[in-house]
PLY file of the C-alpha trace (Angstrom):
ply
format ascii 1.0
element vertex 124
property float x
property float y
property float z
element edge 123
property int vertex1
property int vertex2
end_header
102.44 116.05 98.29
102.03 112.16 98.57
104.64 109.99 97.73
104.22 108.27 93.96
102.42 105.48 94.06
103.13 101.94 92.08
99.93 102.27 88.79
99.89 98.61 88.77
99.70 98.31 92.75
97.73 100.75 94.06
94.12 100.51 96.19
91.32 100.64 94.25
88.73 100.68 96.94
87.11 103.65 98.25
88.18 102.76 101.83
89.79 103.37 105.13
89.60 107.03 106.15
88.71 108.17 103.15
85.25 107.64 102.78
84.37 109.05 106.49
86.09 112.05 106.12
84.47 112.58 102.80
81.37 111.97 104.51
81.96 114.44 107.32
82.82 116.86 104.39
79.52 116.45 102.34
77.69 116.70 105.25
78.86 119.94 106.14
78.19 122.07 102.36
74.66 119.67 102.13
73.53 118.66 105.65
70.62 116.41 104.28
73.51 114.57 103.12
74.33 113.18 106.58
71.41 110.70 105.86
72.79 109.53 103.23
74.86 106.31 102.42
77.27 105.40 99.85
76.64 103.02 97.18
79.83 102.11 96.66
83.39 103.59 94.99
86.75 103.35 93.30
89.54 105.02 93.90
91.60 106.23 90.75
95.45 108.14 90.08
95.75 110.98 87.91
99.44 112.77 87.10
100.64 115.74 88.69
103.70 118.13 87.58
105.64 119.38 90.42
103.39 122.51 90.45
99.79 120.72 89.93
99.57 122.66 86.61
100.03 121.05 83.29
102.60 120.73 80.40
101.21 122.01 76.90
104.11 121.94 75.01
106.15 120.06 72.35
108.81 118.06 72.55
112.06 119.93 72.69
114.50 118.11 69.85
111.88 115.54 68.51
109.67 117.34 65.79
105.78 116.50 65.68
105.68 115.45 69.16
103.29 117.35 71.41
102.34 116.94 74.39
99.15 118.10 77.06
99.95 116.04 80.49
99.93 116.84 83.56
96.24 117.96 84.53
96.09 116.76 88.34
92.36 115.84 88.09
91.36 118.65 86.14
91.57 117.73 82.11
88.47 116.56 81.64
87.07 120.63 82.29
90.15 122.26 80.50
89.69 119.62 77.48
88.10 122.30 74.72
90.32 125.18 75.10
93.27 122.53 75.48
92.16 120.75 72.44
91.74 124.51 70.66
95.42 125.33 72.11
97.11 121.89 71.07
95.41 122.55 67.49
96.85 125.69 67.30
100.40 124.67 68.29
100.55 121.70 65.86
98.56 124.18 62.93
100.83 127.05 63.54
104.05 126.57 65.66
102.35 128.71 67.93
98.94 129.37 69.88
96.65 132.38 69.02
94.06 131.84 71.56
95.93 132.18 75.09
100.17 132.54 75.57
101.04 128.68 76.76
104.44 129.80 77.53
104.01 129.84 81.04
102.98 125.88 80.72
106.23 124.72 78.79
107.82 121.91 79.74
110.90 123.71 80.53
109.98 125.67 83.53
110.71 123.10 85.99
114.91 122.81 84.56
114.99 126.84 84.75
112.81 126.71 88.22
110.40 128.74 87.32
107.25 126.62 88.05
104.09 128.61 88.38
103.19 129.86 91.78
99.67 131.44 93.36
98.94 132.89 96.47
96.35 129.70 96.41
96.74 126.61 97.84
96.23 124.49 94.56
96.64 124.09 91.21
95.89 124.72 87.40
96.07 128.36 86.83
93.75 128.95 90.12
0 1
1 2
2 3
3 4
4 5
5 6
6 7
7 8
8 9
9 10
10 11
11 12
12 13
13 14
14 15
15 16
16 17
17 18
18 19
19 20
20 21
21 22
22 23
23 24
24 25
25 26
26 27
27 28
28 29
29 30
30 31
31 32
32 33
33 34
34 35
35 36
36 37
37 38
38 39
39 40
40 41
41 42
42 43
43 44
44 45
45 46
46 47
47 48
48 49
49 50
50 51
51 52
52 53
53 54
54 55
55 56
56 57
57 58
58 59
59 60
60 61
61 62
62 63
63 64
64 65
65 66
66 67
67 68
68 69
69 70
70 71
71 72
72 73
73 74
74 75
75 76
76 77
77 78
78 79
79 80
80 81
81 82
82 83
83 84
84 85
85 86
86 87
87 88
88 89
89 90
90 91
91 92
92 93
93 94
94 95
95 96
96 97
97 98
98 99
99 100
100 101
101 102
102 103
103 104
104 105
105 106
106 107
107 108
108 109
109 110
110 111
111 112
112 113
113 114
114 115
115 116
116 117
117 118
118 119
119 120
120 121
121 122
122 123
């Protein structure tokens, strides 16, 4: 894992090593792609949890607070059933759809973050 990095101080280009090695990447899965030339970039955060999967939850001792953080890059694809779990939590007090207990907040003070024989994150 990288170490965290300053939001208001950050690089925003899409520079250094990171675009050839990108490059060398997309050429390999799309070799007509070694043609190719970029356009231009941005570089951009996004927040991980300790275990790269995310917090659905509420917040423990503060009723009405809930929470769905955490996504490492990967919310914008997880947003319906998220939205359909986080409605069900705030509806209900619980979820219907899928068990969330294995994304509570808590795991990481009882150190019990989730684990796959993969080598990244959310549920994969």
């Amino acid at each position: 894992m990288q170490d965290p990095v300053d939001p208001d101080k950050y690089n925003e280009a899409a520079d250094g090593t990171w675009l050839p090695q990108v490059r060398q990447r997309l050429s390999r899965r799309y070799p007509a792609m070694h043609r190719g030339f970029g356009r231009g970039g941005y570089a951009a955060l996004y927040a991980i949890t300790p275990d790269w999967h995310p917090i659905l939850d509420r917040w423990p001792g503060l009723e009405g607070v809930f929470f769905a953080v955490g996504f490492s890059g990967h919310g914008f694809k997880l947003s319906p059933v998220v939205g359909q779990l986080m409605a069900e939590l705030v509806l209900d007090g619980r979820t219907s759809t899928l068990d969330i207990a294995p994304l509570r907040l808590a795991r990481f003070e009882e150190n019990n973050p989730i684990t796959t024989p993969y080598n990244y994150g959310v549920m994969g």
